[in-house]
N, C-alpha and C positions, 0 to 999 in steps of 0.2 A: 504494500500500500504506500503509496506517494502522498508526502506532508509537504507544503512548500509555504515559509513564513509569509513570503512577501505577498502573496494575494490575499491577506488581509490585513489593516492598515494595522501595525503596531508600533513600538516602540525598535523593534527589529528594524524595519526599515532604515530609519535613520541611521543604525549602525553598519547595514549592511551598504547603504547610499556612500558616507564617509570609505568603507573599504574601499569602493571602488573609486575614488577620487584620486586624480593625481596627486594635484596638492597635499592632501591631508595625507596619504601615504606616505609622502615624507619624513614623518614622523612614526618611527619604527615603532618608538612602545607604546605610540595610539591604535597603529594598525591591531598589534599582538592584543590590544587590550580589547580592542572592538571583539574580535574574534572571541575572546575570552569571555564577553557578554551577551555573544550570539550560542556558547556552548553552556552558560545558564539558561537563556529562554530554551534552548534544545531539551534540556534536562527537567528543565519544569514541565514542556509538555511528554514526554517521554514519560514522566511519572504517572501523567494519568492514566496511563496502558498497563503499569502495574497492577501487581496484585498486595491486596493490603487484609490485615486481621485487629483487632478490636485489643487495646491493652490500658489497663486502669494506672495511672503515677498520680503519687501523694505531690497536693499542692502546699504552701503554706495553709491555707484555708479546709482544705477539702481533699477527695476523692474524684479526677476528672477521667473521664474514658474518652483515650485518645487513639489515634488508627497510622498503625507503623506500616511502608509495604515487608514483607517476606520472603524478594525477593533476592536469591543473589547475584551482586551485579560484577560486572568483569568490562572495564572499560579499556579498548585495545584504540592501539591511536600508529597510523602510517607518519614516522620520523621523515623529514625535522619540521614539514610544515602543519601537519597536524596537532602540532603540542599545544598549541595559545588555544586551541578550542577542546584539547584533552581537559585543558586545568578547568577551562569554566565547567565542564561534564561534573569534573571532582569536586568541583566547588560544593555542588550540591551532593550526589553522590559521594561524601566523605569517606565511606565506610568499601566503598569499591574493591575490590582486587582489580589491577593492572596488568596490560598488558603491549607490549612495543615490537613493530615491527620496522625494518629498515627494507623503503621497496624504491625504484629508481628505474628509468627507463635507459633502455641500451641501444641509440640511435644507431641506425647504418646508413650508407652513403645515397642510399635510392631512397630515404626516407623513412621508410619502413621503421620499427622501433620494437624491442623486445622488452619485455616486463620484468626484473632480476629482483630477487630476494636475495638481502645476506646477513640477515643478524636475526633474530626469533628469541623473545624472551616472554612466557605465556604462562600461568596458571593451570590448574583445571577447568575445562569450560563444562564439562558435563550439567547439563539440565539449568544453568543459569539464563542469565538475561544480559545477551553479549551486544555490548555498543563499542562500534566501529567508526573512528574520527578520521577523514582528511577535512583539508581544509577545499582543495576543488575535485570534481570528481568534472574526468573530458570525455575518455574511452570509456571508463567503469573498469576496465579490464584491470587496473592496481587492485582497486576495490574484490573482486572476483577473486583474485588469484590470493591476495593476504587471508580473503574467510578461507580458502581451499585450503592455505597451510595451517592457521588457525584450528581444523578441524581433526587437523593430526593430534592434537591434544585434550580432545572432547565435545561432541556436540552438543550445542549450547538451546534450549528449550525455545529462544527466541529470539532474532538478529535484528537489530536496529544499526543502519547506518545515516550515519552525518555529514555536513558537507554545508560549505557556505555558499558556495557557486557552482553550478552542475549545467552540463548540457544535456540537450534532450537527448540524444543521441547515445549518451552514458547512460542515461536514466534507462532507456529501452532495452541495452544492452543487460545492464541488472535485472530487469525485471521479468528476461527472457531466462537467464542465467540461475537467477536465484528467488523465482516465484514467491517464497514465501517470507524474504526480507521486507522489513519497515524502514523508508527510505524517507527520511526528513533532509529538506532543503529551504536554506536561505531564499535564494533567489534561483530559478532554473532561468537559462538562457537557450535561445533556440540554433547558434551558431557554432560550430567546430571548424578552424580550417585544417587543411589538408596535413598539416602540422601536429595535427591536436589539439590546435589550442585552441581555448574557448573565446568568442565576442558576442558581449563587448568585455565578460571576464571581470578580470581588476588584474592580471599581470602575474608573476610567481608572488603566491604566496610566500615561500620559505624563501627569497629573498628579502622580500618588502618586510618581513618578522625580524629578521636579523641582520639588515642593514646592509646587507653583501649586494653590490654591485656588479651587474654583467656586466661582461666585457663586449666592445662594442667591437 
């Protein structure tokens, strides 16, 4: 099922509006910090997909019955641009197990581009509630390939992925791929060029996060 903040007006918007701004990207720990506010609203609504049970805590005053969810959560995030929207997941999700993948594409000369994994640090995912952070998703195909490794270490009862900037093209590609994923998106853009890369986008993320300059 496809969530996408921007069609309805929030407070998201604006955060998600600034990402893609020239100007204000300039500012590295505004960009990381927006993100980091789009992986709270991500978190708040994701919560209400949980599942919750009924538990009574002593007030000063009284007896209140309050409603925890019971789920266990296992928040995986594609390194290095994925982290500013890991932390706001954790923000809320305090109590998470983690988990990090390092995934990267391997460009060839006719264009073409291969998907590489090299570093895997995972939990048990067995029967949890597995969320899945980049910060853009273009092909989908990172996305696709990180839960297939991911799954060498347990299948997890229910996959939420995240994503501040997505194409349609990604989106389809997941949703042909992995039917039964929950796919929340900032903004979905309907452009890919032959490149991959998405417009109008907002640029690399995991530059504009940490300040590293292409080289031109």
């Amino acid at each position: 099922m496809l969530h996408v903040l921007s069609e309805t007006n929030s407070i998201a918007s604006v955060f998600i509006s600034e990402l893609r701004d020239i100007n204000i990207q300039k500012d590295s720990l505004r960009f990381r910090k927006n993100l980091e506010r789009l992986g709270e609203i991500f978190a708040f609504e994701i919560s209400k997909k949980l599942n919750y049970s009924s538990h009574e805590v002593t007030t000063p005053l009284g007896i209140a019955t309050v409603f925890k969810h019971t789920d266990r959560m296992v928040l995986a995030t594609i390194l290095r641009a994925g982290l500013p929207l890991h932390q706001g997941l954790l923000n809320y999700f305090d109590n998470a197990d983690n988990a990090f993948i390092s995934s990267f594409r391997k460009h060839h000369k006719d264009g073409s581009f291969d998907i590489r994994l090299d570093y895997v640090t995972c939990p048990d995912l067995s029967d949890c509630v597995l969320i899945v952070a980049d910060s853009m998703l273009a092909t989908g195909r990172s996305i696709v390939s990180t839960l297939k490794e991911l799954t060498k270490y347990g299948v997890p009862k229910t996959v939420h992925i995240v994503t501040a900037i997505a194409a349609r093209e990604g989106i389809e590609h997941i949703e042909r791929m992995l039917p039964n994923a929950n796919i929340w998106v900032g903004a979905l853009d309907e452009e890919l060029t032959a490149k991959s890369y998405i417009v109008p986008g907002l640029g690399d993320a995991g530059d504009l996060s940490y300040g590293i300059k292409l080289q031109s």
